[in-house]
C-alpha positions, -999 to 999 in steps of 0.1 A, spaced: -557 106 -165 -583 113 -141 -615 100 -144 -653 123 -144 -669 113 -114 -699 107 -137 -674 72 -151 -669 59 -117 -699 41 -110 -707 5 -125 -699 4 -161 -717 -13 -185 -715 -51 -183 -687 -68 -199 -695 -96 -226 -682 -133 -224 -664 -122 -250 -647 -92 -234 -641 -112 -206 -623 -143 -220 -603 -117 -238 -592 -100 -203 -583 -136 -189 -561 -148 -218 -541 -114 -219 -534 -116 -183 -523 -153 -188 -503 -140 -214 -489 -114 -197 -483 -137 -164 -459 -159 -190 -440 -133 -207 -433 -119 -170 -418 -153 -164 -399 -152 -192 -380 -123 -188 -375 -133 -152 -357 -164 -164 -339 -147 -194 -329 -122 -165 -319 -145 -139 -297 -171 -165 -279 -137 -180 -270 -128 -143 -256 -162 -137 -236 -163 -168 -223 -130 -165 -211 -139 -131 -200 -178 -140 -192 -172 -175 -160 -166 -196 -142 -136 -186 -154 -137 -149 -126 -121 -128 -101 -110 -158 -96 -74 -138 -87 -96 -109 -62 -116 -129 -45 -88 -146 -38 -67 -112 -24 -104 -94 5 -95 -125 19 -65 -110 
């Protein structure tokens, strides 16, 4: 969406309130990032270390 050139200027000032709720959603957000980056990088490491790592390779040594 494109905003009016009339919205660009300064908006209205935020409250304390408004702000506080800014900073804890971006903390929030900065941990579930983390998160999924460590969910990410552990499922990467067991599908590459875990059981059945290398079973194509182990078949075809058989023929």
């Amino acid at each position: 969406m494109r905003e009016k050139p009339d919205d660009i200027g300064p908006g209205k000032p935020k409250s304390q309130r408004e702000t506080e709720r800014e900073v804890r959603l971006k903390l929030a957000l900065k941990a579930n990032m983390g998160r999924r980056k460590a969910q990410a990088r552990a499922r990467s490491a067991a599908d590459s270390d875990g059981p059945g790592a290398g079973l194509i390779d182990d078949n075809n040594k058989n023929e």
